[in-house]
C-alpha positions in Angstrom: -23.9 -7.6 -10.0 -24.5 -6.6 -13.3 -26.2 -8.8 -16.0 -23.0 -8.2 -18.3 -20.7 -9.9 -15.1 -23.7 -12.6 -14.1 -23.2 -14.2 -18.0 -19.7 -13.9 -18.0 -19.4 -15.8 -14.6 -22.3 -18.1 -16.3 -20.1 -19.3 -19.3 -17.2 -19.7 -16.7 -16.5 -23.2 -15.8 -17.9 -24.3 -12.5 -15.2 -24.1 -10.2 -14.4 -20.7 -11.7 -17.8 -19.8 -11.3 -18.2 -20.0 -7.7 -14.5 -18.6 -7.4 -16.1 -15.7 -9.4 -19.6 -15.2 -7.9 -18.1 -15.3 -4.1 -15.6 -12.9 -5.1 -17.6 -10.6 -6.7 -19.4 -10.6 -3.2 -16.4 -9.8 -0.9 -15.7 -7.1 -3.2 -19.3 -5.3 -3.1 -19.2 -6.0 0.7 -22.4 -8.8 0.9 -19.7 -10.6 2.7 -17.4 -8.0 4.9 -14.0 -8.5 6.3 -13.9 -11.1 9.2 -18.1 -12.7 7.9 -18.0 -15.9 8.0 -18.3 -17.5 4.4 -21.4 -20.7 4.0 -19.3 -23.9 4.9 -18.2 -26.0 2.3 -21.1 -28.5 2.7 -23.8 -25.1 2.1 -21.7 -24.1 -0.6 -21.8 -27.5 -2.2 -25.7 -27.7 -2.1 -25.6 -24.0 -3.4 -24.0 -24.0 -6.7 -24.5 -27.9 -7.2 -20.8 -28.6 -7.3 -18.5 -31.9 -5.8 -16.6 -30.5 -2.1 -13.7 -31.2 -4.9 -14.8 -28.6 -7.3 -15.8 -26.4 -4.3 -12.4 -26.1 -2.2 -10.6 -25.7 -5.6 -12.7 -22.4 -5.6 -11.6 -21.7 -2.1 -8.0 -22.3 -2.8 -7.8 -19.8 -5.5 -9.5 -16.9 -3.2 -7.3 -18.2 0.1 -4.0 -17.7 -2.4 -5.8 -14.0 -3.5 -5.8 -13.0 0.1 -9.6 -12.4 -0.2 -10.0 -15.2 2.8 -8.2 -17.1 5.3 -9.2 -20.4 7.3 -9.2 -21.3 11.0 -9.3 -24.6 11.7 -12.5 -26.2 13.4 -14.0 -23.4 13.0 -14.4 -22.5 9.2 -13.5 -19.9 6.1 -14.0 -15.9 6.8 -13.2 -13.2 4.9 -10.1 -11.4 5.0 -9.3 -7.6 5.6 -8.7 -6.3 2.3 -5.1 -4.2 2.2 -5.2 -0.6 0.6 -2.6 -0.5 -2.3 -0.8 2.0 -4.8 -0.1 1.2 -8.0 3.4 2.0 -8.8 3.5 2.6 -12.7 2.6 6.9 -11.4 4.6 9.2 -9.2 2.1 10.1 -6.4 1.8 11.1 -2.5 -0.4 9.1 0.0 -3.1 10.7 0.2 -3.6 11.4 -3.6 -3.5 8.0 -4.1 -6.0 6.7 -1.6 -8.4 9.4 -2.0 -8.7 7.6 -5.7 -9.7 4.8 -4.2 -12.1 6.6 -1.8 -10.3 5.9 1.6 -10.3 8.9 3.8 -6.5 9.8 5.4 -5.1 12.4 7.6 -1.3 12.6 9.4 -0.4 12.6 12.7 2.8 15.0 13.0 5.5 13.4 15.4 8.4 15.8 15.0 9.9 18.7 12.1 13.4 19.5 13.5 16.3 20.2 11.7 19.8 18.5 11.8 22.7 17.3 10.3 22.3 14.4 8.1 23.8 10.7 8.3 26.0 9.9 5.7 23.1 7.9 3.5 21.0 11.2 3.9 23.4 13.3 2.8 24.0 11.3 -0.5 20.8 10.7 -1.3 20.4 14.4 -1.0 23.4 15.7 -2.4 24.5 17.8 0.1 27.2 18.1 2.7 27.5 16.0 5.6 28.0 19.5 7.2 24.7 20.9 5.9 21.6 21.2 7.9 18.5 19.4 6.8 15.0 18.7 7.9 13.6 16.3 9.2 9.7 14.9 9.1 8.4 12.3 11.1 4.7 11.4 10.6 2.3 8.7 11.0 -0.2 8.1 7.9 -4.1 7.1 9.2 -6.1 5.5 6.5 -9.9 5.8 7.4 -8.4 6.8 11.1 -6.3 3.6 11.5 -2.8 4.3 11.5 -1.2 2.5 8.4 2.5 4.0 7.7 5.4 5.7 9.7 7.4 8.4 7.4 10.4 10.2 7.9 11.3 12.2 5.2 14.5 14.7 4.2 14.5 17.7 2.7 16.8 20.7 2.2 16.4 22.8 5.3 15.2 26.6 3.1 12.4 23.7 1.9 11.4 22.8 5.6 11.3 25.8 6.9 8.5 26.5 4.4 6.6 23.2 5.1 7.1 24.1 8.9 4.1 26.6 8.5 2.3 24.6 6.1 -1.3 22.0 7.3 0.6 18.9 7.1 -2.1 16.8 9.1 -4.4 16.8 5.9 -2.1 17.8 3.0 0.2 15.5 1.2 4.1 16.9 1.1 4.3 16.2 -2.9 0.8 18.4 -3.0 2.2 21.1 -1.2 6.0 21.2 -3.1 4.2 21.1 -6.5 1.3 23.8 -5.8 2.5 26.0 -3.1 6.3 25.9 -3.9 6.4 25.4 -7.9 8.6 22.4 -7.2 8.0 20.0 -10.7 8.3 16.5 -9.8 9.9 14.1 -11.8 10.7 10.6 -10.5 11.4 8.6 -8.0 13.8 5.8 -7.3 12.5 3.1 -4.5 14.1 0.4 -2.9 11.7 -2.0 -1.1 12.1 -4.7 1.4 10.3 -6.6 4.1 11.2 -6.4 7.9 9.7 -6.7 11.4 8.3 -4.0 13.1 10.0 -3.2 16.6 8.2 -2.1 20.0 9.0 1.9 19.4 7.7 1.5 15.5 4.6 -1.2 16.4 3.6 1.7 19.2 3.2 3.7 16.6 1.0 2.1 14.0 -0.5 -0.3 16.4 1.0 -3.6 15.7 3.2 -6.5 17.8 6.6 -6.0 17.7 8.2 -8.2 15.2 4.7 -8.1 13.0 5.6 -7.9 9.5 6.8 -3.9 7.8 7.2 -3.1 3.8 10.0 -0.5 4.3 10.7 1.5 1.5 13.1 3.9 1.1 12.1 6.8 -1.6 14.1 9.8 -3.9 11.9 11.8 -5.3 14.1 14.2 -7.6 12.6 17.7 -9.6 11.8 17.4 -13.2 15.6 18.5 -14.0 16.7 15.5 -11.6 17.7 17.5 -8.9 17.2 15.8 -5.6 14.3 16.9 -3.6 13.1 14.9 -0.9 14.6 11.5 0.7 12.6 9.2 3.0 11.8 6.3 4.9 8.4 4.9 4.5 7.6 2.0 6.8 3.8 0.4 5.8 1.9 -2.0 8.1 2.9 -5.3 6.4 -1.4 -6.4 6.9 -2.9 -3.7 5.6 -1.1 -2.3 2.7 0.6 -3.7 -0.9 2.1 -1.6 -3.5 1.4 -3.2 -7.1 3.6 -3.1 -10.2 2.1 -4.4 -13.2 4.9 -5.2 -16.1 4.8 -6.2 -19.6 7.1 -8.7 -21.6 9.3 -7.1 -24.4 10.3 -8.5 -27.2 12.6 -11.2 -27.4 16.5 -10.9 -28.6 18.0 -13.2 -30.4 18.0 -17.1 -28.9 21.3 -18.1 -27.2 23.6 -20.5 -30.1 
């Protein structure tokens, strides 16, 4: 910790102050995910604080998601979940690597069909056309964290067909290789339960909790490019959105 953070956490009030100081250690991993933390009565003799003052501390990192309790037994750290920011347009891997998390793909299936009707809106095309269709698992540092399955005009899957798509990110590839400009992307999110064929996959209990997500990214001209279903491992991954408070109108007569 540096001397800059140790006064800041200093001048904090106490309770804040041990908040602060055992966070600061989860997050440069002198406590890892699933230590046990000091019990209550340690921590009390440690920072010279009232059990009062002390669980008030706890509290604030149990409502973080930074730790969780087991009764009889005591307070351990939590596994921290990977997240993406969602104020910036970018794939997976591009996002994690930021972070410093390794990630690969598993490729389950590239076929091409005809699109259901949601498919073929989202695209823009024909319920006649033929599409393709991706199916791949996401690993982040070799644990599998996300099921995709994405649409994409067929002429545009036949390319990626023959392209490495167990270590490149599709947005990577449609932007370098193919000169496809990306401009935004419209997301609807939801929670849901995994079922036994999707918990198979990414390793969880059927009915453990799913983020599913559905995605359209469209061109820089706003021409549809690529439709999909992301479905994220509801304990290990969070997307963030941070938002900012205009000004007001006028008051209501």
């Amino acid at each position: 910790m540096t001397s800059s953070r140790s006064a800041k956490i200093a001048a904090l009030p106490l309770y804040s102050h041990i908040r602060e100081s055992l966070r600061g250690r989860i997050l440069d991993g002198t406590y890892k995910a699933h230590d046990q933390l000091p019990s209550e009565s340690e921590l009390t003799q440690s920072f010279r604080a009232s059990r009062i003052t002390v669980r008030q501390a706890l509290s604030d990192l149990q409502k973080e998601g930074l730790i969780f309790k087991i009764h009889g037994k005591g307070t351990f750290v939590s596994k921290p979940k990977a997240f993406q920011e969602l104020g910036r347009l970018q794939g997976f891997a591009e996002a994690m690597h930021a972070h410093g998390y390794e990630t690969y793909n598993r490729l389950i299936s590239l076929r091409h069909l005809r699109p259901e009707k949601t498919v073929a809106a989202r695209l823009g095309v024909s319920a006649r056309a033929t599409v393709t269709e991706l199916k791949r698992v996401r690993f982040l540092n070799r644990e599998p964290i996300s099921f995709d399955v994405s649409y994409l005009a067929r002429d545009v899957g036949e390319r990626l067909a023959k392209e490495d798509l167990a270590t490149r990110d599709v947005f990577h590839i449609l932007e370098n290789d193919f000169g496809q400009t990306l401009g935004i992307a419209e997301l609807r999110i939801e929670a849901t339960t995994a079922d036994e064929p999707l918990g198979g996959l990414l390793g969880i209990k059927d009915g453990a909790p799913i983020l599913r997500i559905e995605r359209l990214t469209r061109t820089q001209d706003g021409r549809p490019l690529d439709f999909e279903y992301l479905y994220y491992r509801g304990d290990a991954f969070q997307y963030r959105l941070r938002v900012e408070r205009g000004p007001l109108g006028d008051e209501p007569a």
